[in-house]
C-alpha positions as CSV (number, residue, x, y, z in Angstrom):
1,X,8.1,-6.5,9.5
2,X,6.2,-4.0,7.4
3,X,7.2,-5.8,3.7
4,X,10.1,-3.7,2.4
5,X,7.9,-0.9,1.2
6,X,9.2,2.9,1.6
7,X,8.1,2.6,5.3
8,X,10.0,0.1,6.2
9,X,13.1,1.5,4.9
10,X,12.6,4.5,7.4
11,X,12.0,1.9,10.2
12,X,15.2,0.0,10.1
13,X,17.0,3.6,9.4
14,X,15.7,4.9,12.7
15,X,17.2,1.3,14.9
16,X,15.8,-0.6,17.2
17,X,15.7,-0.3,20.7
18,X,16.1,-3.9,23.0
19,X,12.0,-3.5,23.6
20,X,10.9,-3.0,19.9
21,X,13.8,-6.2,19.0
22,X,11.9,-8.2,21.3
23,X,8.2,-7.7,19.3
24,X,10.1,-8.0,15.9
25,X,11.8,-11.3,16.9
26,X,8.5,-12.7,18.7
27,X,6.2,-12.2,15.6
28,X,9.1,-14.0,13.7
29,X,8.6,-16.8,15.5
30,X,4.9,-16.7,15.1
31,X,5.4,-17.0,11.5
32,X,8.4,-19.8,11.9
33,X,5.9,-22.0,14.0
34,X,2.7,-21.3,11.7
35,X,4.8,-22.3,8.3
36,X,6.4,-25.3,10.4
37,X,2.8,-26.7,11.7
38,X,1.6,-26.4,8.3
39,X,4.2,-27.6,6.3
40,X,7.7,-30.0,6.7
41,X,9.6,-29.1,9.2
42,X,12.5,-29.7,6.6
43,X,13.0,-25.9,5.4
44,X,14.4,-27.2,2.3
45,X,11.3,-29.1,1.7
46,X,9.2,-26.0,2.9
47,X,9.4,-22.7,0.9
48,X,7.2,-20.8,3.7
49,X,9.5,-21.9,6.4
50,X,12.7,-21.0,4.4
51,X,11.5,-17.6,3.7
52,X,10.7,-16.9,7.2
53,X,13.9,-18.4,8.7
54,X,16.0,-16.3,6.3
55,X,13.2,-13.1,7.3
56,X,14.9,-14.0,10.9
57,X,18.2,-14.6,10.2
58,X,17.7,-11.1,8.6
59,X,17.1,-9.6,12.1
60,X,19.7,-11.0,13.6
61,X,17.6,-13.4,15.6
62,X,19.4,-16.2,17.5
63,X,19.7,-19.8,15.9
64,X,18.1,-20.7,19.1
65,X,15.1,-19.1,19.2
66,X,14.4,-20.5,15.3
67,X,14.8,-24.0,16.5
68,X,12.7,-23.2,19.2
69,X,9.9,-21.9,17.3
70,X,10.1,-24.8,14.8
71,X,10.0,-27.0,17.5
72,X,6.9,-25.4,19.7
73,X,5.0,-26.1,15.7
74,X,4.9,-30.0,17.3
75,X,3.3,-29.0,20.4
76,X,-0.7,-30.6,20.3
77,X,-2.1,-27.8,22.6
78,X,-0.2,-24.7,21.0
79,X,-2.0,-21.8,20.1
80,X,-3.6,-22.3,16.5
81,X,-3.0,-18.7,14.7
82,X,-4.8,-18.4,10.9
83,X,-3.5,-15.3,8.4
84,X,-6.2,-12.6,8.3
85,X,-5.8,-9.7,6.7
86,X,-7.5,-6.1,7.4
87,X,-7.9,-3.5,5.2
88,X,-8.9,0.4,6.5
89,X,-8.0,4.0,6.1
90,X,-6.0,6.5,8.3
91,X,-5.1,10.1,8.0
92,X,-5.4,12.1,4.8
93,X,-7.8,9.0,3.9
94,X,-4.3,7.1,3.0
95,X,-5.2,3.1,2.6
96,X,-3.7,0.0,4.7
97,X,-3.6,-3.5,4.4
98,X,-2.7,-5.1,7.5
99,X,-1.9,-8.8,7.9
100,X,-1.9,-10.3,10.8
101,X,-1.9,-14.2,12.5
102,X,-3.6,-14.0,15.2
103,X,-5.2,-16.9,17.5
104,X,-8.6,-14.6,18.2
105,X,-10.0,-12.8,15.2
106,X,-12.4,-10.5,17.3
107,X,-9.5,-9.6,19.2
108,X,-7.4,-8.6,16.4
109,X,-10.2,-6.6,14.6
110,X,-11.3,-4.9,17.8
111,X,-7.5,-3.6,18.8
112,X,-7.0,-2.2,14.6
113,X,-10.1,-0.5,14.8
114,X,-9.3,1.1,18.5
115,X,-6.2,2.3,17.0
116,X,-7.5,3.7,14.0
117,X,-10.1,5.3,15.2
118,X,-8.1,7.0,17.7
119,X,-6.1,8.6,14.7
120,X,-8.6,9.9,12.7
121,X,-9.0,6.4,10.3
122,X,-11.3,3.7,10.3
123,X,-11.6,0.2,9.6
124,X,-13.2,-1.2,6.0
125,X,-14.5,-3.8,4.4
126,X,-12.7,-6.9,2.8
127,X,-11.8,-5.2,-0.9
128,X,-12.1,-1.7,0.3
129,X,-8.5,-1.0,-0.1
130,X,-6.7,-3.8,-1.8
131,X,-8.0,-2.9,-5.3
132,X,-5.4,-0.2,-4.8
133,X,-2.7,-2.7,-4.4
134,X,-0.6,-5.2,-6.3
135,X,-0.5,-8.3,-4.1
136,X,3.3,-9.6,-5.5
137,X,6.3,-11.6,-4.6
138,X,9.4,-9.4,-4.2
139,X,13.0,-10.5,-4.3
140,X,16.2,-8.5,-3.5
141,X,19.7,-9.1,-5.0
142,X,23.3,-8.5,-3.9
143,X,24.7,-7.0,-7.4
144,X,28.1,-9.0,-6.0
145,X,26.1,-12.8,-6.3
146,X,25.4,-12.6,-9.7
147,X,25.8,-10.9,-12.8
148,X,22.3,-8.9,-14.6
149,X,21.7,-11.2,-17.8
150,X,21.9,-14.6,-15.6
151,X,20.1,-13.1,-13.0
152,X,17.4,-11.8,-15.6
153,X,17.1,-15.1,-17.8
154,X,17.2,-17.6,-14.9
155,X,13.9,-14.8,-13.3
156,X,12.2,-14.9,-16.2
157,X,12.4,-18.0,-17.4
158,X,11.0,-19.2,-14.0
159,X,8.3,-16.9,-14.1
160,X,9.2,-13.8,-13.0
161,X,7.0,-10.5,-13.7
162,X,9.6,-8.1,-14.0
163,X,13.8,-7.5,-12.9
164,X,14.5,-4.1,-12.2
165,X,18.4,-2.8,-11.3
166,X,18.3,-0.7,-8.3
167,X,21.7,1.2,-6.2
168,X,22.7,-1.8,-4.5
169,X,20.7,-4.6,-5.6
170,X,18.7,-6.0,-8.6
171,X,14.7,-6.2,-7.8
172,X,12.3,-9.4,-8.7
173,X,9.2,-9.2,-9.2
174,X,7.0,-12.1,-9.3
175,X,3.0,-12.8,-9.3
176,X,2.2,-14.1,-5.9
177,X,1.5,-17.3,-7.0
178,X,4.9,-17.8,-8.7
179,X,6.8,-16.1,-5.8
180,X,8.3,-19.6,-4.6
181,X,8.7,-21.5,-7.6
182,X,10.9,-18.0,-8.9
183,X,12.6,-18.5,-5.6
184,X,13.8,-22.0,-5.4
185,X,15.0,-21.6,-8.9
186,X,17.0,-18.6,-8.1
187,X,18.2,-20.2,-4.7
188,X,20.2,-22.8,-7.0
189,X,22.5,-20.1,-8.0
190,X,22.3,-17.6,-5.1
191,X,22.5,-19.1,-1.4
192,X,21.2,-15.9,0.7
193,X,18.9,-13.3,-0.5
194,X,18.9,-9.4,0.9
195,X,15.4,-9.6,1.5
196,X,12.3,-12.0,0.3
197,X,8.7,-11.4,0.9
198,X,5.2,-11.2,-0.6
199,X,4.3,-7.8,-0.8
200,X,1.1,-5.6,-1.3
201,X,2.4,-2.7,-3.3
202,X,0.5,0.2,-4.2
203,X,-0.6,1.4,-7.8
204,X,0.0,4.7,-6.8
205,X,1.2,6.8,-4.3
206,X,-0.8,9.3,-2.0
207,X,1.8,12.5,-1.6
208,X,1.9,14.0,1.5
209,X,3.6,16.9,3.2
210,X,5.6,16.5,6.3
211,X,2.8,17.3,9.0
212,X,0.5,14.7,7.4
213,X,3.9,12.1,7.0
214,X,4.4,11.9,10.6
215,X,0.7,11.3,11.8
216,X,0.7,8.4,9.4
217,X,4.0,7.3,10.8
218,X,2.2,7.1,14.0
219,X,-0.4,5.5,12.9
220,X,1.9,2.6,11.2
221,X,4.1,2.6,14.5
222,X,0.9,1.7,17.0
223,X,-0.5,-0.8,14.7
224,X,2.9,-2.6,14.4
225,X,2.9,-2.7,18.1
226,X,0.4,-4.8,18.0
227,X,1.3,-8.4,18.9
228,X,-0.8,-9.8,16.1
229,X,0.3,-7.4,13.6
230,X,2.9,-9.1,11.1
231,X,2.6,-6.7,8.0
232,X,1.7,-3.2,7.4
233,X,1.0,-1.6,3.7
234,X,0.1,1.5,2.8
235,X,-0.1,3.9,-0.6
236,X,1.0,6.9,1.4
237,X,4.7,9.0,0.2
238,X,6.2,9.1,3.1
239,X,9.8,10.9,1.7
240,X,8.8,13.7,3.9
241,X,8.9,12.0,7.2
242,X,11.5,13.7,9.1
C-alpha cells in the first residue's frame, strides 16, 4: 500500500506472508468504508470507492470482505477515521510522507514519531518534506488494452499531464485534481487498470549504497506495520536493497 513507487515494487517482489496479507487487506477496507461513508455507495457513482475496490481486487482480497466493508460505511456508531498525512526524515536524512486514516490523531503521530526516532529519523513539520514531492495521480496500462496513440489522445485530451511507455505498460500522469476525471474517461475504453493511485513522487532521488538501503527499508517496513499507516513515500534510491 506504499503508492507504486520503487519501494513498493521491492515489497510485492519479496511476497507476503498470511500475517502481513491480513494488515494489507484490513487497511483496504479502511479506505473502502471511509470513500463509501463519504460518498455513494454506488462505486460507479463514486470514483474514490472504485479506485479503492479495484486497489483490493488488486490484492486478491475476497468479494466478501469489500461488501463488508461497504456495508460497515452505514453503521451510525463506526469508527470515524479522517486522512492525515505526516511528513519526517529517516536515515541518511532521506524524506517521507506518510498518509494515514486514522480514528486518533495523537495516536497516530505519537506511534510515527516512536518509530522514527528509534531509527535515527525524526518527525517534521506540515511542508517540511512535501516541497520535495509531486503530489500526482498515476495510471498504469496493460500495452494488450489499448493501442499508444488512442491511449495518448483519449489522456490528454482529458487532462492528462504526461503518457510515458514503460516494459509492460504505458504510464499516466495526471495533476491530482484531474486524476478522476482522466480516469473515468479512460475507464470507457479500458474496463481494469494495472494499478491506479494518487501518488507523492519525488523531484529527485537521494542515492544510497546498500548498507544505507536496507536501514531505510526497515524503517518503511515498521511504519507500514502500523495499523493507521495506508501510504508510505519517500525520495530515497533504493536499487541497492538486496
Amino acid at each position: 500500500m506504499a503508492g507504486h513507487s520503487h519501494w513498493a515494487g521491492i515489497k510485492h517482489k519479496k511476497g507476503r506472508a498470511d500475517k502481513e496479507r491480513s494488515k494489507i487487506f484490513s487497511k483496504l477496507s479502511r479506505e473502502i468504508t471511509v470513500a463509501a461513508k463519504l460518498g455513494d455507495k454506488d462505486p460507479d457513482m463514486n470514483p474514490r470507492l472504485r479506485t479503492a475496490i479495484q486497489a483490493a481486487k488488486q490484492a486478491n482480497m475476497p468479494k466478501d470482505n469489500i461488501s463488508r466493508a461497504i456495508s460497515k460505511s452505514e453503521m451510525s456508531g463506526d469508527k470515524n477515521y479522517e486522512s492525515l498525512r505526516y511528513e519526517g526524515f529517516g536515515p541518511s536524512n532521506i524524506a517521507l510522507i506518510i498518509e494515514t486514516l486514522t480514528d486518533n490523531k495523537n495516536r497516530s503521530a505519537s506511534t510515527i514519531r516512536t518509530v522514527l526516532q528509534k531509527k535515527g529519523g525524526r518527525l517534521g513539520e506540515t511542508g517540511s518534506t512535501s516541497h520535495m514531492f509531486f503530489n500526482c495521480g498515476v495510471l498504469h496500462i496493460n500495452k494488450e488494452k489499448i493501442k499508444e496513440d488512442e491511449l495518448f489522445e483519449i489522456a490528454i485530451n482529458a487532462g492528462a499531464k504526461d503518457c510515458l511507455t514503460l516494459d509492460n505498460i504505458f504510464e499516466v500522469i495526471t495533476e491530482k485534481e484531474d486524476f478522476y476525471k482522466v480516469k473515468i474517461e479512460l475507464e470507457k475504453k479500458i474496463n481494469a487498470f494495472e494499478y491506479s493511485s494518487i501518488e507523492w513522487r519525488p523531484l529527485n532521488y537521494i542515492e544510497l549504497d546498500k548498507d544505507q538501503s536496507n536501514n531505510v527499508a526497515e524503517v518503511l517496513t515498521s511504519l507500514e506495520d502500523l495499523d493507521d499507516v495506508q501510504n508510505i513515500f519517500t525520495n530515497a534510491n533504493l536499487k541497492n536493497l538486496q
